[in-house]
ZAROLO-441636 format. One record per residue: residue number from 1; residue in one letter; x, y, z of N, C-alpha, C in turn. Coordinates in pm, whole numbers, plus 32768, in hexadecimal, padded with zeros to 4 digits. Layout:
k|r|n.px|n.py|n.pz|ca.px|ca.py|ca.pz|c.px|c.py|c.pz
NUM|A|X|Y|Z|X|Y|Z|X|Y|Z
...
***
This chain:
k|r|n.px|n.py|n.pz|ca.px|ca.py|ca.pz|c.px|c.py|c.pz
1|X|69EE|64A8|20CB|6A01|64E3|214E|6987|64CE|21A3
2|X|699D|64E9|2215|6938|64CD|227A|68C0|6527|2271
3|X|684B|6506|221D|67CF|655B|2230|6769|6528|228D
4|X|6755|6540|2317|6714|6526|236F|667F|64E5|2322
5|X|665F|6456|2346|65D4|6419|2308|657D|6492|233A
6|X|6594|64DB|23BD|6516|6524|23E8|64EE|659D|23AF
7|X|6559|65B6|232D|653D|663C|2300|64D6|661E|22A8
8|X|649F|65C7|22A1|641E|658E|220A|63AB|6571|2277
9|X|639E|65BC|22D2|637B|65A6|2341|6333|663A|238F
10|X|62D8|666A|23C9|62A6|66C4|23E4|62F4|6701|246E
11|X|636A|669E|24A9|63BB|66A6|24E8|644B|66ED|24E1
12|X|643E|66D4|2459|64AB|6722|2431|64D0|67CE|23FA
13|X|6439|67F9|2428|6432|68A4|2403|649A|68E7|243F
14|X|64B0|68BA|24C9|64E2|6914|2505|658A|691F|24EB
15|X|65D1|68A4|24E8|6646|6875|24C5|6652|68CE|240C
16|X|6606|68D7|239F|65FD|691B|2330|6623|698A|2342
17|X|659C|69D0|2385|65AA|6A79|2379|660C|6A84|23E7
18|X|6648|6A57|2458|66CB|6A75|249B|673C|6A78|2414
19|X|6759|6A28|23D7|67A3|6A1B|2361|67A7|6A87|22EB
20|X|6712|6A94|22E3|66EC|6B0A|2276|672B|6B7D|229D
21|X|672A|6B7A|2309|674B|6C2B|234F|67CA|6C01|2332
22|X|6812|6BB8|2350|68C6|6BE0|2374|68D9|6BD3|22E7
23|X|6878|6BBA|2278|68B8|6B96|21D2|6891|6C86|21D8
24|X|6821|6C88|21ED|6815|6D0F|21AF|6865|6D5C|2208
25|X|6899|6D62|228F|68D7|6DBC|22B3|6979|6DB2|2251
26|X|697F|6D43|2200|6A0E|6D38|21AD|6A02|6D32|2162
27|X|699E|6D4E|210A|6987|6D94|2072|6928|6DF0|2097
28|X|695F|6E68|2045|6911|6EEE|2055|68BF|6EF6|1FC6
29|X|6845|6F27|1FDB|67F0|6F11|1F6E|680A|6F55|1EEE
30|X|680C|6F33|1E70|6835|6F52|1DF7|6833|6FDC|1DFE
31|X|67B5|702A|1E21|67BE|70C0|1E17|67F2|7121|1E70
32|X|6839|70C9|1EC1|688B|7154|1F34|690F|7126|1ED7
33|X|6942|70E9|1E66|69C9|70A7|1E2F|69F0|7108|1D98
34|X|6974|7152|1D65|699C|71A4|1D06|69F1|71EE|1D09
35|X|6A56|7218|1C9A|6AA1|728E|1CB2|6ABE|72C9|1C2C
36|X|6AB1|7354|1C3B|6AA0|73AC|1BBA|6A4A|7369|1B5E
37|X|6A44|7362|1ACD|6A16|734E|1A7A|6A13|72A4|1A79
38|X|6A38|724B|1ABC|6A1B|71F9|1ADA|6986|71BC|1ACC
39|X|697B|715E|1A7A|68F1|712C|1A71|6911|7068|1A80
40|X|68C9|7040|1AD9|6894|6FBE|1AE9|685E|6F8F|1AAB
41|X|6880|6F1F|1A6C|6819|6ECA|19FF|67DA|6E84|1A64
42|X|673F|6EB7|1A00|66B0|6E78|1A7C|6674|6DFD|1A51
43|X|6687|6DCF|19CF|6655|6D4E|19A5|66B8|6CDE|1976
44|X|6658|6C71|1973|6695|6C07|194B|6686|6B88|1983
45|X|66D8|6B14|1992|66A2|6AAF|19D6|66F4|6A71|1A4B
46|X|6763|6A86|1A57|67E7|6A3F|1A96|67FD|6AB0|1B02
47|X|680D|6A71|1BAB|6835|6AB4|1C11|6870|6A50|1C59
48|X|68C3|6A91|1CA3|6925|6A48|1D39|6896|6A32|1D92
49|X|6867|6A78|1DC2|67D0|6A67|1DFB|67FD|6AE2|1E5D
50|X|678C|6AE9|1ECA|67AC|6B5F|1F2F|6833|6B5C|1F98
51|X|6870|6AE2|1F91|68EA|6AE2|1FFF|6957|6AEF|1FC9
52|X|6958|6AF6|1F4B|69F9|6B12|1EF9|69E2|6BAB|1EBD
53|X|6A14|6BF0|1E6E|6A2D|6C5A|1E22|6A70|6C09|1D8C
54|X|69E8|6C3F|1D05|69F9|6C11|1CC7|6A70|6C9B|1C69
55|X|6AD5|6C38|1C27|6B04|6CA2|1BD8|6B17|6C51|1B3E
56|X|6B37|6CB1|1AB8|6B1B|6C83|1A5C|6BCD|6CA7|1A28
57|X|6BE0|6C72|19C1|6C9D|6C6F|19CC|6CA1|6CD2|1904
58|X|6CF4|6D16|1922|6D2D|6D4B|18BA|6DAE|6D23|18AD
59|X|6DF0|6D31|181A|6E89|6D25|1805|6EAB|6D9F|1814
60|X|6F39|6DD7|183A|6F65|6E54|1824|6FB5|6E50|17AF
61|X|6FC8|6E28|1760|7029|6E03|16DB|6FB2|6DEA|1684
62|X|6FF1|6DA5|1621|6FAC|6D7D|157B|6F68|6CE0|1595
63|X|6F90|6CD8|15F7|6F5A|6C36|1603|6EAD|6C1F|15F0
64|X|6E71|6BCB|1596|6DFC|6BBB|1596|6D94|6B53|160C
65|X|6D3A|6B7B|1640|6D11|6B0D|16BF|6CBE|6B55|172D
66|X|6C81|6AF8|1787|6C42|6B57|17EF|6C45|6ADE|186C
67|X|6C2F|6AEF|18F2|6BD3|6A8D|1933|6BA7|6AEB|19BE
68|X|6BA9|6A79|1A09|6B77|6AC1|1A81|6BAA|6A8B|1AF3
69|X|6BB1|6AEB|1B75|6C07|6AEA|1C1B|6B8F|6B01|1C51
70|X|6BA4|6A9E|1CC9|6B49|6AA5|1D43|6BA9|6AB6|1DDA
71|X|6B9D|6B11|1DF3|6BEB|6B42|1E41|6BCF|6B52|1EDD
72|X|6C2A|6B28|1F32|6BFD|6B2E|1FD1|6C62|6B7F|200A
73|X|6C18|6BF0|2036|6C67|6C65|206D|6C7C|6C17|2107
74|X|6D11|6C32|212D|6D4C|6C23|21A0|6D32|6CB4|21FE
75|X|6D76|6CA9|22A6|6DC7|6D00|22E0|6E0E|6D36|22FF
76|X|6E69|6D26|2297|6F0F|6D60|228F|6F1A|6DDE|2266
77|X|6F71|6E18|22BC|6FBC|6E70|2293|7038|6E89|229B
78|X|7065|6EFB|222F|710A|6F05|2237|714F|6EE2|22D2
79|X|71B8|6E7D|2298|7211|6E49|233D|71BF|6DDA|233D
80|X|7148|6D88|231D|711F|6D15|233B|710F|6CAE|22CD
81|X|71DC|6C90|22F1|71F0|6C3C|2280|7195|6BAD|227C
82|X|7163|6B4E|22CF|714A|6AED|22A3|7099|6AB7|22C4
83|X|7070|6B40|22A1|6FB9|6B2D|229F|6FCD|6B63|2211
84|X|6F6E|6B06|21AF|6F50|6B40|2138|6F1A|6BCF|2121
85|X|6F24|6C43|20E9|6EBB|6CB3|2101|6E6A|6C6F|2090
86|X|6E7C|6C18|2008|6DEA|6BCF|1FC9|6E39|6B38|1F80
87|X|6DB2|6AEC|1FBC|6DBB|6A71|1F64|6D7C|6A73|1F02
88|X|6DA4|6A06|1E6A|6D17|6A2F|1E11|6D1E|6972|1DD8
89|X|6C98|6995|1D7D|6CAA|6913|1D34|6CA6|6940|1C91
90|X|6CE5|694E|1C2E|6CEF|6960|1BAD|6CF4|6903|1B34
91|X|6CA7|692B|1AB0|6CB8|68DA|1A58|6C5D|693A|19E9
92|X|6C75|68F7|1965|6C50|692E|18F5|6CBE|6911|186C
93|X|6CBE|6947|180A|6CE5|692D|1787|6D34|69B2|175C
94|X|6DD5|696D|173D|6E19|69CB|171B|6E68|69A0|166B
95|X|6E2A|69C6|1615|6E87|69CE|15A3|6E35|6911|1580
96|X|6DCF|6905|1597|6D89|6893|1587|6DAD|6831|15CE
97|X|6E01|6833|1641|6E3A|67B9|16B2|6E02|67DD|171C
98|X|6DC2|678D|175A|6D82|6792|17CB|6DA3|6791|184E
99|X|6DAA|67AD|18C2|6DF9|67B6|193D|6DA7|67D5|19AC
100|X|6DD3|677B|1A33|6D9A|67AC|1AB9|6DF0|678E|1B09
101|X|6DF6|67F4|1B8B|6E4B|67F2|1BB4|6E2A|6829|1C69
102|X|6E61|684A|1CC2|6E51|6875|1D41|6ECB|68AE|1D50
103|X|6EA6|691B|1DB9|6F1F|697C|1DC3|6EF5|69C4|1E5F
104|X|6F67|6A11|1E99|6F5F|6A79|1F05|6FF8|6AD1|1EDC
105|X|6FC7|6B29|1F53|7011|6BB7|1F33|7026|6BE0|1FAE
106|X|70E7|6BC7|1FF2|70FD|6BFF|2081|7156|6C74|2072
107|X|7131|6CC7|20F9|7175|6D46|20E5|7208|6D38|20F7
108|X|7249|6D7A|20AC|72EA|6D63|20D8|731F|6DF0|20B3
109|X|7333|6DFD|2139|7317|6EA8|2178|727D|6F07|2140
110|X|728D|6F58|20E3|7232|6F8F|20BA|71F8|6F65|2030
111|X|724C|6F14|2004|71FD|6EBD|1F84|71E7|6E4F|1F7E
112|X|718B|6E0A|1F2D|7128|6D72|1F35|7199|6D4F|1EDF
113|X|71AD|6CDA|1F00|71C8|6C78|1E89|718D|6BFA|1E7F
114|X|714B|6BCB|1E27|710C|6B6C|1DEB|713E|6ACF|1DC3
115|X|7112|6A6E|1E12|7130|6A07|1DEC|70BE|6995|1DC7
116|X|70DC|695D|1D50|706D|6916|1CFF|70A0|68A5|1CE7
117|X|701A|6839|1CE4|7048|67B3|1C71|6FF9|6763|1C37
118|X|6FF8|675B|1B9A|6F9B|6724|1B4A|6F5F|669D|1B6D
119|X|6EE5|6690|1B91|6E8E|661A|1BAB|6EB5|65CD|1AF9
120|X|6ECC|6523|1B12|6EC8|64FD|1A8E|6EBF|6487|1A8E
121|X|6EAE|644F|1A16|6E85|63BC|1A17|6DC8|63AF|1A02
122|X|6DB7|6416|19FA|6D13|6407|19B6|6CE4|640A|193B
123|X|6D7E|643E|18E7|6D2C|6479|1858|6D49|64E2|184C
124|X|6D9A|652B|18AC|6DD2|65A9|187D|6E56|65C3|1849
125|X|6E92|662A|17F3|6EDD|6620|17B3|6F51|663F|17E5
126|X|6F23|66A7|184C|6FC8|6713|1898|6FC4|66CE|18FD
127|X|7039|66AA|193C|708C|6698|196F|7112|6696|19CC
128|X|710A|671C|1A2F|7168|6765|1A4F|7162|6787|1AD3
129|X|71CA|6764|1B33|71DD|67BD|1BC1|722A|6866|1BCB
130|X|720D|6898|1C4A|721E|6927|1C36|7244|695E|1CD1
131|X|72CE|6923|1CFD|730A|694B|1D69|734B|69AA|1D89
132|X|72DC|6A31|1D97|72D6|6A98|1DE9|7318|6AFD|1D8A
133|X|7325|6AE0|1CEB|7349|6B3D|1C82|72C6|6B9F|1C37
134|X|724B|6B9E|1C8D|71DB|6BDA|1C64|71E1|6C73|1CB2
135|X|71B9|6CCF|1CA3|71AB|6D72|1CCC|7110|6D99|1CD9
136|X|70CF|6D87|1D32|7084|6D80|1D56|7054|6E38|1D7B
137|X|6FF6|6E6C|1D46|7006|6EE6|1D69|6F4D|6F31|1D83
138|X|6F18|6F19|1DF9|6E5F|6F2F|1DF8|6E55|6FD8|1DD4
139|X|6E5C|6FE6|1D3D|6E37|7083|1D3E|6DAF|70C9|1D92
140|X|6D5C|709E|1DA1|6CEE|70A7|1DF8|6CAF|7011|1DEA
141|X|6C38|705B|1E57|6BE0|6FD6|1E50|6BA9|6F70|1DEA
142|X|6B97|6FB7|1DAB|6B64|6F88|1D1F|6BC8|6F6B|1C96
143|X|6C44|6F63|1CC6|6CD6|6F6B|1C64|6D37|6F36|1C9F
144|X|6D58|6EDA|1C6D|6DCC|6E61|1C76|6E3A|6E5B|1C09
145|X|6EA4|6EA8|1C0A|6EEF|6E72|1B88|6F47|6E0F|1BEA
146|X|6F7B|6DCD|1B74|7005|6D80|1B91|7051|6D64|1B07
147|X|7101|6D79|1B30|714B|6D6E|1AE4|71CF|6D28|1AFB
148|X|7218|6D03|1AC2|7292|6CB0|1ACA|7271|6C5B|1A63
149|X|727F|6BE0|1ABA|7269|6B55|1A49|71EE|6B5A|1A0C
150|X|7171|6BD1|1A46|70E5|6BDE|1A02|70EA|6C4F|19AC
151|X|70AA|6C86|197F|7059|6D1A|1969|6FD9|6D20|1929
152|X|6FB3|6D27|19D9|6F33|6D42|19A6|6EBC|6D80|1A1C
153|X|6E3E|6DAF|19C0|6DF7|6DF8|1A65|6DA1|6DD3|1A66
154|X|6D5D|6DF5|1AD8|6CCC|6DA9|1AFD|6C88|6E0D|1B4A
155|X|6BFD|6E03|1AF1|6BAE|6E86|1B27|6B15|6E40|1B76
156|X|6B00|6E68|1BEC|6A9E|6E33|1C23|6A00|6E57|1BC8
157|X|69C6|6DDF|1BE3|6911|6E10|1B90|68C0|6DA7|1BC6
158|X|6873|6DC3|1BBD|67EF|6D7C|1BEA|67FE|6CA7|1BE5
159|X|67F4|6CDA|1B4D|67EF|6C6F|1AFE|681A|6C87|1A8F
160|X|6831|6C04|1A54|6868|6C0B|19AD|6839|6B84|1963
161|X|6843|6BAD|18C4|681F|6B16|1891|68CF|6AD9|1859
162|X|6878|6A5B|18D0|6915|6A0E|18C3|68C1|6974|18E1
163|X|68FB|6907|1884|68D6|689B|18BD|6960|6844|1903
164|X|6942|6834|194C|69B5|67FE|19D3|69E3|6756|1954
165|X|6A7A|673F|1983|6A95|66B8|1952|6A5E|6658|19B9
166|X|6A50|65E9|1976|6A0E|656F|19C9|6A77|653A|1A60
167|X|6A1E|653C|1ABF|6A31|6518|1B3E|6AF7|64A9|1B38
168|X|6B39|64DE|1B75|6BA4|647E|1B65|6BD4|6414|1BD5
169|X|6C0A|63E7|1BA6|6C0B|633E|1C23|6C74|6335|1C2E
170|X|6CD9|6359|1C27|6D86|6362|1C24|6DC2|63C3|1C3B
171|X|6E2C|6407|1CA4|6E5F|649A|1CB0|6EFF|645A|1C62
172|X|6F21|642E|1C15|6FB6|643D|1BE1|6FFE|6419|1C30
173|X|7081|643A|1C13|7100|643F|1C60|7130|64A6|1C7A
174|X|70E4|64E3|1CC5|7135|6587|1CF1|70FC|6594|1D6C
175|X|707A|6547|1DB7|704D|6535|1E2A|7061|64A3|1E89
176|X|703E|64D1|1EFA|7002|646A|1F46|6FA5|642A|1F2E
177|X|6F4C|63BE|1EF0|6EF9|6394|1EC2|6EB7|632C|1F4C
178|X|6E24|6349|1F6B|6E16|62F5|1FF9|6D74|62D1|1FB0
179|X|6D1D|6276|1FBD|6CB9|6223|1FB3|6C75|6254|202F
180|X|6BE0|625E|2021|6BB4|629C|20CC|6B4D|6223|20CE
181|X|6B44|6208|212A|6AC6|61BB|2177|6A84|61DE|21EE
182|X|6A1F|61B5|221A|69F4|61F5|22A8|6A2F|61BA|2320
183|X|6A6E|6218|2358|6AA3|61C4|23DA|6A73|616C|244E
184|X|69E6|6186|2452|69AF|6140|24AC|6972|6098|2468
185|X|697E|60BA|23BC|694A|6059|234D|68BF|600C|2373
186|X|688B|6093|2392|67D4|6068|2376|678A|60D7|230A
187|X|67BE|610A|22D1|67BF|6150|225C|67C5|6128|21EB
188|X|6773|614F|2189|678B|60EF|20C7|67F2|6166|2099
189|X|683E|6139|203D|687A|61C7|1FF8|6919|61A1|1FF6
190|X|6972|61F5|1FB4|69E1|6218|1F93|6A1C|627C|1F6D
191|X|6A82|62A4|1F89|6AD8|6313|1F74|6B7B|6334|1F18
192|X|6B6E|6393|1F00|6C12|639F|1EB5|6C52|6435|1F05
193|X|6CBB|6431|1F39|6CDC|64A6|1F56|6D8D|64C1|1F13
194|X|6D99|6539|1ED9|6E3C|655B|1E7F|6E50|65B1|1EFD
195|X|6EB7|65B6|1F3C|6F05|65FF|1FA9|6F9F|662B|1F50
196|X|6F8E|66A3|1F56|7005|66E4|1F0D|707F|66CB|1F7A
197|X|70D2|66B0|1F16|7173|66A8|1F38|71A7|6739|1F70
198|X|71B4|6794|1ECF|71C9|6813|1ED6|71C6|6852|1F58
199|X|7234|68B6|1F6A|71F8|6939|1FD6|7215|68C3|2041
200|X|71C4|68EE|20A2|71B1|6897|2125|7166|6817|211A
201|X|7191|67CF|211B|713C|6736|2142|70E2|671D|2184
202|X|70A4|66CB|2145|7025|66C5|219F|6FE7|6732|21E9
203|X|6FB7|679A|219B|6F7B|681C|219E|6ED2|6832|2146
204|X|6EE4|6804|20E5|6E93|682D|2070|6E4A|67BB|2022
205|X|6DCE|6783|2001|6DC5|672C|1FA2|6D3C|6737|1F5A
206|X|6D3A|66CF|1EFE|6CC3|66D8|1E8A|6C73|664E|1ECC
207|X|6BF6|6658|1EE4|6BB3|65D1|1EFC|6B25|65BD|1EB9
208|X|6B18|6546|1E93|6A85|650C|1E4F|6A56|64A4|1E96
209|X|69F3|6476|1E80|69B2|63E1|1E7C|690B|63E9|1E8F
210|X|68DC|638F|1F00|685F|6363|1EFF|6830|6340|1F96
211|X|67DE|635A|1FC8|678F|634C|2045|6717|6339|2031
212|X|66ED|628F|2052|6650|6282|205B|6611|6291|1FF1
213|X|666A|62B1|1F6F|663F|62D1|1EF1|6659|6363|1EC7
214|X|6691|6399|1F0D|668B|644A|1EFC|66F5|6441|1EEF
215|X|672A|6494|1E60|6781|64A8|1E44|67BE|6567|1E4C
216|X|6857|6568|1E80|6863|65EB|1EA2|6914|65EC|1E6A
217|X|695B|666E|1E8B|69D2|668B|1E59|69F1|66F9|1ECD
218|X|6A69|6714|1EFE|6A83|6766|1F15|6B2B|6781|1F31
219|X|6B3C|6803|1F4D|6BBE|686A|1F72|6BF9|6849|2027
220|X|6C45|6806|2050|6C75|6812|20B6|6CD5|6852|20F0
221|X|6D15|68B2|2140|6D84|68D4|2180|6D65|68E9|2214
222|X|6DD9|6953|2230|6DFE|6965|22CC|6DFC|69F1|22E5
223|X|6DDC|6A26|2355|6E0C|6A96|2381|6E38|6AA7|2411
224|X|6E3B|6AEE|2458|6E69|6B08|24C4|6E24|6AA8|252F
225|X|6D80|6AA3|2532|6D5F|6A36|259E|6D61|69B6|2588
226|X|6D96|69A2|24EC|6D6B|690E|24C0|6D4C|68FE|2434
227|X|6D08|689A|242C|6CF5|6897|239D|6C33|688B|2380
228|X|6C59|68D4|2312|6BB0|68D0|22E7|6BA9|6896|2229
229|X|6B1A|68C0|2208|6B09|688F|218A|6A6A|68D9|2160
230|X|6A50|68E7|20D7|6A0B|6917|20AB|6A03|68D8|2026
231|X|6977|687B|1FE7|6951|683D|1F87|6937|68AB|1F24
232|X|6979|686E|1EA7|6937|6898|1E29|68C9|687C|1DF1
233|X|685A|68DF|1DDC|67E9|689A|1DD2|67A1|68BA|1D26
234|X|6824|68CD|1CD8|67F6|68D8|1C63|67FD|686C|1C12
235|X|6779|6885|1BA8|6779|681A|1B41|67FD|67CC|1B0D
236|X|67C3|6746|1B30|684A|66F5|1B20|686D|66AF|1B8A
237|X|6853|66DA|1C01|68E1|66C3|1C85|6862|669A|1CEB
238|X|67FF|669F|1CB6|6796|665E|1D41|6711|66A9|1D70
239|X|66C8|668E|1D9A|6667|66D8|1DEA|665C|671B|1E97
240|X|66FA|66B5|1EC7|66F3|66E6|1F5E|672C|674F|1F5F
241|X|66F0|67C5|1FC0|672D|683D|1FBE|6743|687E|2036
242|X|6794|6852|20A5|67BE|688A|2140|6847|6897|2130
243|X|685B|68FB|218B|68CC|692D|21C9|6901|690A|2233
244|X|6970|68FA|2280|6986|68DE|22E8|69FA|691D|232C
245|X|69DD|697A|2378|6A3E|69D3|23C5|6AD9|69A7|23F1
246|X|6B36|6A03|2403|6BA3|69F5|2439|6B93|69AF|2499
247|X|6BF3|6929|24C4|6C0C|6912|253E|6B95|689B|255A
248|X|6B3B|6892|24EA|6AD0|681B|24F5|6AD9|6783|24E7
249|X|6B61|6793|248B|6B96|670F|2460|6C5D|66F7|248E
250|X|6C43|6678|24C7|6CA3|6648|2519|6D18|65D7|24BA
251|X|6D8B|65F4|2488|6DD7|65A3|243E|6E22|654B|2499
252|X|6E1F|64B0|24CD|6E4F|646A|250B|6EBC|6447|24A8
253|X|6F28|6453|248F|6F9B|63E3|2467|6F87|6363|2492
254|X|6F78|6302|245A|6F6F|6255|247C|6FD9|620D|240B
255|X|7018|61AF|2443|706A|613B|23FB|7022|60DD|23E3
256|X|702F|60AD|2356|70ED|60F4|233E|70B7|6163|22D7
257|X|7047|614C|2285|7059|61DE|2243|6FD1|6216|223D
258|X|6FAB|6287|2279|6F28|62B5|2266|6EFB|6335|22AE
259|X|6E68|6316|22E4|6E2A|6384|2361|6DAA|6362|2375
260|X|6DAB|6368|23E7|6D1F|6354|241C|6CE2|63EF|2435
261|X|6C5B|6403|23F0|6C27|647E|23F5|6BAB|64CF|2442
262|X|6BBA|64F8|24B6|6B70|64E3|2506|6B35|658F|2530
263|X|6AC5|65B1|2572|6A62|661C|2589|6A0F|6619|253C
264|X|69E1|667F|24EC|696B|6662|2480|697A|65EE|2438
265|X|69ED|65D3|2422|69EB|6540|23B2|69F9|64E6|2407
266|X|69E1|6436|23E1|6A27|63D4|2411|6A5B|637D|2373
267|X|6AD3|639C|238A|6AEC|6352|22EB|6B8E|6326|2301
268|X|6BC4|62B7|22C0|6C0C|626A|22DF|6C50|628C|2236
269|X|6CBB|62CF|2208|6D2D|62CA|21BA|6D9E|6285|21CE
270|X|6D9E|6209|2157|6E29|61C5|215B|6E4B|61A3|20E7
***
């Protein structure tokens, strides 16, 4: 994605901490998120970084396994069927098979329902789409169950020890699969972006690659002014770590199949 050359740049403070602020006014800090006996795990090594909300995944059944959700809280509310209220990016080890996947959750009337689909073709074992049969239910801030075709919950924490699977270069057959380059192509680097089918189209996606040598990952969707994005900046997924507000990034449709990506980014998907 488009990381401005000027942010490696003493030029680029101001464009950051504008960013920083709109990441912290949309994650509220771990300790206003406690509730009752609720305790946060404080150590370890693996985080979403400051612009996602890291959560750690339980089974609700006998099933053996764990991984981890990086999650991007939307502006939806009940009645606003087609803004995500959260996008996430997921993966981890269930019953010794490995899986990653991307997902969102739209309101339909007063309940979320969840639509997902397994990233594959890297080495992972599962395999599976998930059209809008997920139950999506935010017990509080810090508590995520979901059930249907899942069961399972996710409790927000700091951090956890988790080592992330290796960077993937292929989204399967359950996405849009687009190659990024720089649109203006005076830029070194490459891109992969998975755009979920599921739910609403062209809403939500998982993206990686390389800029100038910097390598980054991140969570994309939409909300009401537009679309924004927020990098994962945990071990594994890169060192770049910005946010980029609603309404910052511009999805051109271009033929015959793609988008030209324009405001904070300039990046060319086809």
């Amino acid at each position: 994605m488009f990381r401005l050359n000027l942010k490696f740049v003493a030029a680029s403070g101001a464009i950051f901490l504008a960013s920083a602020t709109s990441a912290i006014a949309q994650v509220p800090l771990l300790s206003n998120l406690q509730s009752g006996n609720l305790q946060l795990a404080q150590s370890s090594n693996f985080t979403c970084g400051p612009h996602l909300r890291t959560y750690v995944v339980r089974p609700l059944n006998n099933r053996s396994g764990s991984g981890i959700r990086c999650v991007k809280f939307g502006e939806a509310n009940p009645g606003n069927s087609r803004i995500p209220k959260i996008a996430w990016y997921g993966e981890g080890n269930w019953g010794g098979a490995t899986y990653r996947h991307v997902g969102h959750a739209f309101y339909r009337g007063s309940n979320l329902v969840g639509f997902a689909s397994d990233i594959h073709g890297n080495g992972e074992n599962i395999n599976n789409t998930f059209p809008g049969n997920l139950k999506v239910e935010i017990i509080n801030p810090s508590t995520i169950r979901v059930t249907g075709a899942w069961n399972e919950q996710w409790q927000l924490v700091n951090s956890t020890n988790y080592q992330p699977l290796p960077r993937p270069k292929t989204c399967g057959n359950y996405f849009d699969e687009y190659r990024v380059s720089d649109l203006a192509g005076t830029r070194t680097g490459s891109g992969l972006r998975c755009v979920l089918r599921e739910g609403i189209k062209n809403t939500t996606w998982f993206g990686n690659g390389s800029w100038n040598g910097n390598t980054y990952s991140h969570i994309g969707t939409r909300s009401f002014n537009g679309y924004g994005a927020s990098d994962i900046c945990g071990t594994g997924f890169g060192p770049v770590c910005n946010t980029f507000g609603w309404g910052s990034l511009r999805l051109t449709p271009v033929t015959p199949r793609g988008f030209d990506v324009t405001g904070a980014w300039s990046e060319k998907w086809r």
